[in-house]
Backbone as JSON Lines, residues from 0, in Angstrom:
{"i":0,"aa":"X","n":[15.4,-1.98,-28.36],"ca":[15.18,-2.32,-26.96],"c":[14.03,-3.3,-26.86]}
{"i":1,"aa":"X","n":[14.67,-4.21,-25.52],"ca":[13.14,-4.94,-25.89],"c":[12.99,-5.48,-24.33]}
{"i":2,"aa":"X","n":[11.74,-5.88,-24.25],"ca":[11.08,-6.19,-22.76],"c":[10.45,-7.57,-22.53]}
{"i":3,"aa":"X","n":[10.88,-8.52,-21.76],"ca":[10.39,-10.01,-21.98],"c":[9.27,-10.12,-20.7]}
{"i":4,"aa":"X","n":[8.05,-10.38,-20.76],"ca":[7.21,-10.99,-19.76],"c":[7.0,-12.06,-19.73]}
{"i":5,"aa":"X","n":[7.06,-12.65,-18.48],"ca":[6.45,-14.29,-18.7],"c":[5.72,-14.23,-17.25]}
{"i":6,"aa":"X","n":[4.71,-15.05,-17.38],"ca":[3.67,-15.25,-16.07],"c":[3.8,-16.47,-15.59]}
{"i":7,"aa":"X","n":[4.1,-16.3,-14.16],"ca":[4.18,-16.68,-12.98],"c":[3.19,-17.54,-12.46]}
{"i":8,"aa":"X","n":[1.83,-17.4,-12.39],"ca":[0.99,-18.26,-11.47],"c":[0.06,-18.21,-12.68]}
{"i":9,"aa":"X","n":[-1.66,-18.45,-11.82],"ca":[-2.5,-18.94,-13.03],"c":[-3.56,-17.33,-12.82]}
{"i":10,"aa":"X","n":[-2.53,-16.45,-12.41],"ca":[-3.54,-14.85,-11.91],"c":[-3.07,-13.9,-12.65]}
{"i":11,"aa":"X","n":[-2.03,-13.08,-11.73],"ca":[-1.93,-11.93,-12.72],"c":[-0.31,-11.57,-12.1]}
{"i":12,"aa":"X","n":[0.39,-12.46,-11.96],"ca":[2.21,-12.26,-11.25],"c":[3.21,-12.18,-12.91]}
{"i":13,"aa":"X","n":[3.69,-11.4,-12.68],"ca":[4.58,-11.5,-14.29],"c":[5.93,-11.4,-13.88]}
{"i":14,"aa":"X","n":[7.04,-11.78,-14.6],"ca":[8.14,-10.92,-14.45],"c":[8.7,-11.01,-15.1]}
{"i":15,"aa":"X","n":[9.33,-9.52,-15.5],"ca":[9.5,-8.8,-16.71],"c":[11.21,-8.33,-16.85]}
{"i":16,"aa":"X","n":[11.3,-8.78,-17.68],"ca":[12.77,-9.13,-17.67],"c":[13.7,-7.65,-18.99]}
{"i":17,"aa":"X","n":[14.39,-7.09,-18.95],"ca":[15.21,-6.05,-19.7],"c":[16.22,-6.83,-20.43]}
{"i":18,"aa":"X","n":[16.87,-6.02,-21.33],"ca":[17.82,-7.09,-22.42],"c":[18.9,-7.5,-21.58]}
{"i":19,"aa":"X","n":[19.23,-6.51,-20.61],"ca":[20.68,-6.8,-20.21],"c":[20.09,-7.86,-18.76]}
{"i":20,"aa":"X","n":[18.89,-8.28,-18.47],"ca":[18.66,-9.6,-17.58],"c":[18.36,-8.91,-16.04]}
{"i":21,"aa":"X","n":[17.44,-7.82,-16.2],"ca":[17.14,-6.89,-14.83],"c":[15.69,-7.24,-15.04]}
{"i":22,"aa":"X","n":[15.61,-7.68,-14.01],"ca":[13.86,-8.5,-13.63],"c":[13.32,-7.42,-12.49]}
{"i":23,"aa":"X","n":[11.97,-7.01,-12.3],"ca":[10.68,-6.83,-11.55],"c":[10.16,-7.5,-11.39]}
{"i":24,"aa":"X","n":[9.0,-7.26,-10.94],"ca":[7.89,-8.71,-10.65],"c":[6.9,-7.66,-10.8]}
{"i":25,"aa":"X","n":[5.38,-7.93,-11.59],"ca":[4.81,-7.29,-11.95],"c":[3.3,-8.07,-11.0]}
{"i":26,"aa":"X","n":[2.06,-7.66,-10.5],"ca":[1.33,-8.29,-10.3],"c":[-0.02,-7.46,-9.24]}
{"i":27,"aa":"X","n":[-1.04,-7.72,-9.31],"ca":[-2.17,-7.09,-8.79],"c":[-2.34,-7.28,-7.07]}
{"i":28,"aa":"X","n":[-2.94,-6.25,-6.65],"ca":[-3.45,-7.26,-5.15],"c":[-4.59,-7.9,-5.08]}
{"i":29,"aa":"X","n":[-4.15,-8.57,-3.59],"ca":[-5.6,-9.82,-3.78],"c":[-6.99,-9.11,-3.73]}
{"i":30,"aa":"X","n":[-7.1,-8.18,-3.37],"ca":[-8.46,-7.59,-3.69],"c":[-8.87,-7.59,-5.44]}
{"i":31,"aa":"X","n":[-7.9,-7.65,-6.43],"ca":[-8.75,-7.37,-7.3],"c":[-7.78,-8.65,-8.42]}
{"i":32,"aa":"X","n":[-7.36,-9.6,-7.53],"ca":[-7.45,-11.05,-7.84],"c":[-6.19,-11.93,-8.2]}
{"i":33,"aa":"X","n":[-4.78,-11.0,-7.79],"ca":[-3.58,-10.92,-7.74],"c":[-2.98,-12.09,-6.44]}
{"i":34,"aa":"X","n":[-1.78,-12.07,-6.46],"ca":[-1.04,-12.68,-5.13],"c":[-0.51,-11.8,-4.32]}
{"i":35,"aa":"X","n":[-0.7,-10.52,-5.36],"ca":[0.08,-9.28,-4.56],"c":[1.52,-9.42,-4.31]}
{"i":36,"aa":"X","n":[2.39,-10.23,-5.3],"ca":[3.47,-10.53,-5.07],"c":[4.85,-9.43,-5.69]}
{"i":37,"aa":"X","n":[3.98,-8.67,-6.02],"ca":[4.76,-7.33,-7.3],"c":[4.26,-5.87,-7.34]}
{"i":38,"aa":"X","n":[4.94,-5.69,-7.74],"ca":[4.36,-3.94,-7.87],"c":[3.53,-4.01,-9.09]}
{"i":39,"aa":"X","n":[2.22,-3.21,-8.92],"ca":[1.03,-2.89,-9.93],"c":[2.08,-2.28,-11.01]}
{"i":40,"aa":"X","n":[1.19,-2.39,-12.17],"ca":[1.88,-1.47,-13.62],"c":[1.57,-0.29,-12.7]}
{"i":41,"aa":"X","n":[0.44,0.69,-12.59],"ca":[0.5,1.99,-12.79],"c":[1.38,2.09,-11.24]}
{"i":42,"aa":"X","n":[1.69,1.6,-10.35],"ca":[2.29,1.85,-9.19],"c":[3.86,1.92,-10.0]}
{"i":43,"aa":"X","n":[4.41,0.52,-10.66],"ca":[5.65,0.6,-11.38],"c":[5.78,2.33,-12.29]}
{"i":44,"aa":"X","n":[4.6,2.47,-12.82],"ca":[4.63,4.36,-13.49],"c":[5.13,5.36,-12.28]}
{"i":45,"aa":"X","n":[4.28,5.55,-11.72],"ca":[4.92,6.09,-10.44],"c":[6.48,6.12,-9.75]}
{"i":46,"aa":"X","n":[6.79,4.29,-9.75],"ca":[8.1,4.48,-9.42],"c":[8.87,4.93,-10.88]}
{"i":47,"aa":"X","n":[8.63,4.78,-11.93],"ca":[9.87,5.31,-12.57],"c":[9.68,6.57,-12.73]}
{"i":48,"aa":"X","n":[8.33,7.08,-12.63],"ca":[8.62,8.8,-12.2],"c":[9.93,9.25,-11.19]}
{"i":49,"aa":"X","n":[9.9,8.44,-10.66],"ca":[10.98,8.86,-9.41],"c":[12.66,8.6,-9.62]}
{"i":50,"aa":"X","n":[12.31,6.99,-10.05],"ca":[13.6,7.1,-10.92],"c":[14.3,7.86,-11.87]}
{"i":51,"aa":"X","n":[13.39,8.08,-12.88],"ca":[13.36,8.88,-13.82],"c":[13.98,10.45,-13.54]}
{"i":52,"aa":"X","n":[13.05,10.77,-12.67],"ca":[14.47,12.25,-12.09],"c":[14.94,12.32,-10.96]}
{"i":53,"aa":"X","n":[15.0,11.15,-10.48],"ca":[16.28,11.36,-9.31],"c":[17.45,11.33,-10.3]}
{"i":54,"aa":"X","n":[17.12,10.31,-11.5],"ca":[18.87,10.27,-12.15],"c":[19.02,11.67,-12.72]}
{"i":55,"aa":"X","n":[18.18,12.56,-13.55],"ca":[18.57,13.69,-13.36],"c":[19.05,14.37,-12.94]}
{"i":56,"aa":"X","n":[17.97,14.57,-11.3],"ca":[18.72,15.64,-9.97],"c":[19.8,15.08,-9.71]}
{"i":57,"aa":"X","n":[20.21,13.92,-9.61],"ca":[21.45,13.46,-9.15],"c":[22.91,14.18,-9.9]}
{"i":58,"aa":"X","n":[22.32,13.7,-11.55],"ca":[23.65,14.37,-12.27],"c":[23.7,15.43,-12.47]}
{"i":59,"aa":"X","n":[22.78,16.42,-12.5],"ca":[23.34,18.14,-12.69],"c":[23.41,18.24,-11.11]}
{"i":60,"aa":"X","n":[23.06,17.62,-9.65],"ca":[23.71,18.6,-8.73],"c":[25.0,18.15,-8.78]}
{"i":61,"aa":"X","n":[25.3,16.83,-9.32],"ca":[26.69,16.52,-9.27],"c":[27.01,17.63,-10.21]}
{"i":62,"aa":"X","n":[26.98,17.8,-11.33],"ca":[27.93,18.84,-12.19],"c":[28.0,19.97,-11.87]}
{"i":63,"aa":"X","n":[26.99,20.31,-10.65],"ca":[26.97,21.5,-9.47],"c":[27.83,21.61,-8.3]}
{"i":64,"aa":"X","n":[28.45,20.59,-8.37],"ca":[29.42,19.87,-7.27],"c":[28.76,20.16,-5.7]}
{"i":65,"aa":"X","n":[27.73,19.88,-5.79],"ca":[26.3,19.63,-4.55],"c":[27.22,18.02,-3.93]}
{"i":66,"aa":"X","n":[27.13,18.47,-2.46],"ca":[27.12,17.0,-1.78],"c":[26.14,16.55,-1.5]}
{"i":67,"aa":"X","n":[25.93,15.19,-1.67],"ca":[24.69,14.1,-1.59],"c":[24.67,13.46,-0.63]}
{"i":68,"aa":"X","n":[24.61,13.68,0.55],"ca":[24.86,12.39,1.45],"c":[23.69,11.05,1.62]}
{"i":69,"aa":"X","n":[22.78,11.71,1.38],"ca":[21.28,10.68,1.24],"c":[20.17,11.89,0.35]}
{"i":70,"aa":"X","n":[19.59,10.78,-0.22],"ca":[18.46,11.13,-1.14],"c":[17.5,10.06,-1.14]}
{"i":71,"aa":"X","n":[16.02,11.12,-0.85],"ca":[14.93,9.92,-0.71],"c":[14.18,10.52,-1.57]}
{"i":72,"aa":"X","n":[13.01,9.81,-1.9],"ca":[11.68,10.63,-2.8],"c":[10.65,9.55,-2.02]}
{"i":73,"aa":"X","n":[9.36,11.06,-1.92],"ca":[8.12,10.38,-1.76],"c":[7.4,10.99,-2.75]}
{"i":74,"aa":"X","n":[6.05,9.77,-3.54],"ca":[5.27,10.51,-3.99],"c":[4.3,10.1,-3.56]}
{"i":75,"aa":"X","n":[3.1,11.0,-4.02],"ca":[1.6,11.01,-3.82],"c":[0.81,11.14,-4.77]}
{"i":76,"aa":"X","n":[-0.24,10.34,-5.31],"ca":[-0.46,10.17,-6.56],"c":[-2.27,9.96,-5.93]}
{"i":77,"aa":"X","n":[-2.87,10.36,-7.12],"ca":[-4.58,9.9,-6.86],"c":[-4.99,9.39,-8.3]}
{"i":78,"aa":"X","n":[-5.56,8.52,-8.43],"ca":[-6.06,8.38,-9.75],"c":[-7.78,8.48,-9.89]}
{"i":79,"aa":"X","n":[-8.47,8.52,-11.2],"ca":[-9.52,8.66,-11.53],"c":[-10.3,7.61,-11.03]}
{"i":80,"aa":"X","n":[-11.46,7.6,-9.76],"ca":[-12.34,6.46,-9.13],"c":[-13.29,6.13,-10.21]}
{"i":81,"aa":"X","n":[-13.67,5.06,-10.43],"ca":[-14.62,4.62,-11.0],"c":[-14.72,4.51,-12.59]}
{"i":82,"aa":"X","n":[-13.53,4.63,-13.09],"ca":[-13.5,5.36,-14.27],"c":[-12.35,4.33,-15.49]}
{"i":83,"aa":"X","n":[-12.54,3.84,-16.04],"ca":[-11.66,2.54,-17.52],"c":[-11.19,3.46,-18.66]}
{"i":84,"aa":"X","n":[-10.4,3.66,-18.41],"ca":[-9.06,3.9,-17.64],"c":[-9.18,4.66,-16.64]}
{"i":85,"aa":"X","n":[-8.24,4.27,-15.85],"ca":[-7.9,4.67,-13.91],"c":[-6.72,5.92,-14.13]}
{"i":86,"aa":"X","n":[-6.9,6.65,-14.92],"ca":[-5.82,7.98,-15.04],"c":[-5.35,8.26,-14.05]}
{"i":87,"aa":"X","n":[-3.97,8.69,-13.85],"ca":[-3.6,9.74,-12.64],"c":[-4.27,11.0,-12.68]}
{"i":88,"aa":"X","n":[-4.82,11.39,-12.11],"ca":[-5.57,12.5,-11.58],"c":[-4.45,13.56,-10.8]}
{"i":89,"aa":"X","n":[-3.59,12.87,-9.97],"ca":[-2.69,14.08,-8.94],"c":[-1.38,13.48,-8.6]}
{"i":90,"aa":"X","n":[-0.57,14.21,-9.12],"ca":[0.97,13.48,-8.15],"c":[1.76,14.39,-7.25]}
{"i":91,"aa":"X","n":[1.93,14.69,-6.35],"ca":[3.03,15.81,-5.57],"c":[4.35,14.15,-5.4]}
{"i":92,"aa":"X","n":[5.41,14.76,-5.89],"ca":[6.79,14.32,-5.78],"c":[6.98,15.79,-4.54]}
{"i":93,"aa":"X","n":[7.73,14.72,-3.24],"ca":[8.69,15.21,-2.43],"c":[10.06,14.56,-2.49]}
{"i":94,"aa":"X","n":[11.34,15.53,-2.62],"ca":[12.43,14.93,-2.42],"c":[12.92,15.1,-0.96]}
{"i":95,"aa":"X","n":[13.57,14.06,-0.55],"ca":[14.42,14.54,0.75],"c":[15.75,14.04,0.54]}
{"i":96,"aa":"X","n":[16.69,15.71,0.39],"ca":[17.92,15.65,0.59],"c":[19.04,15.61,1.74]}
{"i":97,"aa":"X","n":[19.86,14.97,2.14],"ca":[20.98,15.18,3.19],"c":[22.01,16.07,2.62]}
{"i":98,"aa":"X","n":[22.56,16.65,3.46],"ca":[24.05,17.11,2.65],"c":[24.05,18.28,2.44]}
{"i":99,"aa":"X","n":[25.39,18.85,2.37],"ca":[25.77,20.35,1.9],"c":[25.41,20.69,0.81]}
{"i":100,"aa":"X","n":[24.6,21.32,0.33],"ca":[23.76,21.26,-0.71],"c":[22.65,22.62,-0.78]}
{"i":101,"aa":"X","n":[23.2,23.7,-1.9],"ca":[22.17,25.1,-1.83],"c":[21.08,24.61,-2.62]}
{"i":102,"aa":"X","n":[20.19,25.38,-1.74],"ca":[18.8,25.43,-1.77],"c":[18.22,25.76,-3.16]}
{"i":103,"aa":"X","n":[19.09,26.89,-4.1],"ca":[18.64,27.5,-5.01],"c":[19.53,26.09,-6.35]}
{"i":104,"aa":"X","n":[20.48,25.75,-5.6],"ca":[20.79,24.55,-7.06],"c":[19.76,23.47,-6.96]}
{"i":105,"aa":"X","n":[19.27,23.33,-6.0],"ca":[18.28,21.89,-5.92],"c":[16.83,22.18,-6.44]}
{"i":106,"aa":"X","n":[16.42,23.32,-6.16],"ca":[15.38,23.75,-6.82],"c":[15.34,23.87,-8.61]}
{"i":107,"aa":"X","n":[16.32,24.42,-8.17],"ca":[16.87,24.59,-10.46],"c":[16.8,23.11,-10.63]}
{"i":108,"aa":"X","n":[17.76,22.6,-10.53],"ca":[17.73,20.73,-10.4],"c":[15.95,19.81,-10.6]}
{"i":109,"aa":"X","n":[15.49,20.22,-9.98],"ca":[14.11,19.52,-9.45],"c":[13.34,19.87,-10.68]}
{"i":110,"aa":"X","n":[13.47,21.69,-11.0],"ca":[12.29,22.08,-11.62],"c":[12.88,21.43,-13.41]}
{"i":111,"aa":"X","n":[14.25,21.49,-13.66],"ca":[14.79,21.34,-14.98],"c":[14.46,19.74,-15.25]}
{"i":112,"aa":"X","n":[14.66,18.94,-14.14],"ca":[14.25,17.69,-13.6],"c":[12.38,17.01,-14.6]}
{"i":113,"aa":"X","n":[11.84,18.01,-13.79],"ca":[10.84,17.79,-13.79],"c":[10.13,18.41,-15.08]}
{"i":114,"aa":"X","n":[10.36,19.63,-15.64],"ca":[10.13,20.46,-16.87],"c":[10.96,20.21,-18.12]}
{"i":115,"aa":"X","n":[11.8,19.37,-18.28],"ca":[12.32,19.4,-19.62],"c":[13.28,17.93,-19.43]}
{"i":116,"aa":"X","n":[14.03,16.87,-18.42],"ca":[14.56,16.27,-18.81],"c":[13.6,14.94,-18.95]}
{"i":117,"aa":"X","n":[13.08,15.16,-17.48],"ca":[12.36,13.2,-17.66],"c":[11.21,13.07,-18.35]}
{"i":118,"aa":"X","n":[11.32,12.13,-19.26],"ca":[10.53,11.92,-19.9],"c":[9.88,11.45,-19.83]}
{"i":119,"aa":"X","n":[9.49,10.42,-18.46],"ca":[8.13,9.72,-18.09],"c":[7.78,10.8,-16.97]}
{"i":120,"aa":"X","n":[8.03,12.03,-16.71],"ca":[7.02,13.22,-16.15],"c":[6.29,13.95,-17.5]}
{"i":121,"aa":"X","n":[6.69,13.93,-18.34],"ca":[6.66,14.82,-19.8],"c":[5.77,13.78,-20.18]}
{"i":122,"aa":"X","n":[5.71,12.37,-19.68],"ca":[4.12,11.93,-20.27],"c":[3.24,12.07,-19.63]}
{"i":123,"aa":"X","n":[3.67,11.78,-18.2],"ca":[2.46,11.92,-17.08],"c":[1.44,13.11,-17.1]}
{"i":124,"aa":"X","n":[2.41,14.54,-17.52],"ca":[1.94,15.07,-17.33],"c":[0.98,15.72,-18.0]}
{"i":125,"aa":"X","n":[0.22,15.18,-19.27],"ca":[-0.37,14.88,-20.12],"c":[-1.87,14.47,-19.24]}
{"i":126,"aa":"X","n":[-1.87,13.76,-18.96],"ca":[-3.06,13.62,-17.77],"c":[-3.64,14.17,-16.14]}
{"i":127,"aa":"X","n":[-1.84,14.72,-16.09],"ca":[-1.9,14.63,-14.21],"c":[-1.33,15.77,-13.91]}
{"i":128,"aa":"X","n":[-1.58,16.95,-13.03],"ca":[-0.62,18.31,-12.67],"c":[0.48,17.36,-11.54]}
{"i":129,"aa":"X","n":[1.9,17.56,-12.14],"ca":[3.06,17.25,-11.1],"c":[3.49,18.46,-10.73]}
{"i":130,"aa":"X","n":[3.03,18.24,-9.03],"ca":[3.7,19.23,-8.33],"c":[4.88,19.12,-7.6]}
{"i":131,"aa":"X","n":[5.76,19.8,-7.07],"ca":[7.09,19.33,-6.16],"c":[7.18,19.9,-5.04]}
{"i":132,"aa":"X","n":[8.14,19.38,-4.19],"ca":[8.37,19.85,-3.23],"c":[9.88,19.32,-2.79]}
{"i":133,"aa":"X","n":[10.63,20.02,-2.04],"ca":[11.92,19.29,-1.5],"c":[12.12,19.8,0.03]}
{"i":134,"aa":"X","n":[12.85,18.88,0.75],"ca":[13.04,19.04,1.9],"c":[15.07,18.97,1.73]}
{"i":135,"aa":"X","n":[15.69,19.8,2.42],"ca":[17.23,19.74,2.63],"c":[17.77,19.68,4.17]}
{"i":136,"aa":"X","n":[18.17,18.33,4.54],"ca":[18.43,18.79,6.15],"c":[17.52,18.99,7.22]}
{"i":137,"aa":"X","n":[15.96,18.41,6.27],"ca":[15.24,18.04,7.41],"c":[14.02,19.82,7.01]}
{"i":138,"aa":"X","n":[15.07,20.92,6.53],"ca":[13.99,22.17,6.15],"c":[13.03,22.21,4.42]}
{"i":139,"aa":"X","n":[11.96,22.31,4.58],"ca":[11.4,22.0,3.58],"c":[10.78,23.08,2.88]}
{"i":140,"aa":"X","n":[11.19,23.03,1.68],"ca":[11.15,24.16,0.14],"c":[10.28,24.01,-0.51]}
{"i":141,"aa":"X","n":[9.31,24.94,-1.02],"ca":[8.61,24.38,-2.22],"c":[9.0,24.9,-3.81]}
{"i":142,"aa":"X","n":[8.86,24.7,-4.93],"ca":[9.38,25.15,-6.27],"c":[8.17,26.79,-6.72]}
C-alpha cells in the first residue's frame, strides 16, 4: 500500500493521494500558519476513527438485519495543551441512528466496534480513554 503527498502552496496545504487515486487535502489553520484549506492530520485521526467503525457498525448490524435509515457520528476529542506532542487526551464518539433498529444489537455493534474490530480505536486508545454513546430515533443510550 502506498500514500502519495504533494504540496500545494509555499505553507502547509498537501494532498494526499491513495493507490486507487482518492485524494484529501491535508493542511493547518491560519492561526498556526496554514490556508486552512484541509483537514489537520490529527483532526483527519479523528475522522478515520469514525470511519473506521461506522464500517464496522454498519456491517454486523447489517448481518443483524438492523434497518439503517440514517447514520451520523459525532465526536469529541481534547488533546494535551502545551505539550510536543499534542496527544489525544479524551474522545467520547456519539452515534446517531434512524431506523428500526434494537437497542441491544447496536450497543453489541458499537462496543465490538470499538473493543476488538477498528483498528485506528485500538491505537488511539493507547493514549486516550474512548468513550461511547448512541442515540436511536432521537432516544439516547449509553454502553
Amino acid at each position: 500500500m502506498k500514500i502519495h503527498l504533494h504540496r500545494l502552496d509555499d505553507a502547509f496545504h498537501f494532498l494526499a493521494t491513495n493507490a486507487a487515486g482518492n485524494t484529501i487535502h491535508l493542511d493547518t489553520g491560519t492561526e498556526e500558519g496554514g490556508s486552512g484549506q484541509g483537514v489537520g492530520p490529527m483532526q483527519n485521526v479523528i475522522m478515520s476513527l469514525g470511519g473506521c467503525s461506522s464500517i464496522d457498525i454498519v456491517s454486523i448490524l447489517k448481518k443483524g438485519r438492523q434497518d439503517i435509515q440514517d447514520f451520523d457520528i459525532e465526536i469529541d476529542y481534547e488533546r494535551a495543551e502545551d505539550e510536543v506532542p499534542s496527544l489525544f487526551t479524551r474522545i467520547h464518539v456519539h452515534y446517531l441512528f434512524t431506523g428500526d433498529l434494537d437497542a441491544d444489537k447496536v450497543r453489541r455493534a458499537v462496543d465490538l466496534s470499538l473493543t476488538k474490530y477498528c483498528s485506528v480505536a485500538k491505537i488511539l486508545e493507547k493514549t486516550a480513554p474512548i468513550t461511547a454513546s448512541f442515540s436511536i430515533n432521537g432516544t439516547k443510550y449509553t454502553l
